[in-house]
C-alpha positions as CSV (number, residue, x, y, z in Angstrom):
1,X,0.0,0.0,0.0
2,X,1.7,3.2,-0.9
3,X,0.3,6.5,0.7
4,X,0.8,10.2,-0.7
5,X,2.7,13.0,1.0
6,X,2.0,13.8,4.4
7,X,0.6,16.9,3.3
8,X,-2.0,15.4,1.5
9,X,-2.9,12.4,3.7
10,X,-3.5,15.4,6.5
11,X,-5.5,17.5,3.5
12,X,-7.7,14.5,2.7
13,X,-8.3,13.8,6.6
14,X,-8.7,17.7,7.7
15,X,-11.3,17.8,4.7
16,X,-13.3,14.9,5.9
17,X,-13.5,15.7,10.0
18,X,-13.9,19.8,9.3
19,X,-18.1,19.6,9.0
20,X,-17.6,18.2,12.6
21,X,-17.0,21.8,13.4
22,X,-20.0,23.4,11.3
23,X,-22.8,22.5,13.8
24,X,-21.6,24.4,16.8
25,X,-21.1,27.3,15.1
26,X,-24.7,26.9,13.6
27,X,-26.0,26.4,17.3
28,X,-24.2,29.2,18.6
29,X,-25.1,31.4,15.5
30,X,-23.4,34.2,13.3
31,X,-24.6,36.8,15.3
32,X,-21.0,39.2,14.9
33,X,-18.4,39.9,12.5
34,X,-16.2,38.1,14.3
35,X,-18.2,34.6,13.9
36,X,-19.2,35.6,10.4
37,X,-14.9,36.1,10.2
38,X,-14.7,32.7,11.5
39,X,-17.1,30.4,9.7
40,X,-15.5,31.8,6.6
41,X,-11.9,31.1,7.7
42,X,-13.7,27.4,8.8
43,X,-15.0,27.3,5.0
44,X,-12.0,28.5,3.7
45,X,-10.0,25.9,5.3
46,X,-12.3,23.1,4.4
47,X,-12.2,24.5,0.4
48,X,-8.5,24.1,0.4
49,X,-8.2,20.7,2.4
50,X,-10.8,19.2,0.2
51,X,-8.4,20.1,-3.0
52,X,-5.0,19.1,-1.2
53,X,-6.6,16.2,-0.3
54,X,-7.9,15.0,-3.2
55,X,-5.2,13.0,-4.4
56,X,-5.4,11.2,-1.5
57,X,-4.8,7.3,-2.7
58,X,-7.1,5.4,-0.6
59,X,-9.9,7.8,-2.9
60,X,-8.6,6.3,-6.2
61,X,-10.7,3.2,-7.5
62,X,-8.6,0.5,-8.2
């Protein structure tokens, strides 16, 4: 089994457990800039991990 560079293995991972941290944010609310600020670094984030990561080779059909 041969796995990608670290940096996408953690891209591919940070992409897949990052909605974990969308539903406290939506209880809490976006009731400031500052949350407003923060969901969109959280999106952000998950946009770019989702595109690292997907070369991930465990994704790959064989």
């Amino acid at each position: 089994m041969e796995f990608g560079s670290p940096v996408t293995t953690v891209a591919f991972w940070l992409g897949a457990l990052l909605p974990l941290f969308y539903l406290p944010v939506f209880v809490v609310g976006i009731d400031s800039i500052t949350a407003l600020t923060s969901f969109l670094a959280l999106l952000t984030i998950h946009v770019v991990a989702l595109v690292v990561g997907h070369d991930y080779p465990e994704t790959r059909s064989r």
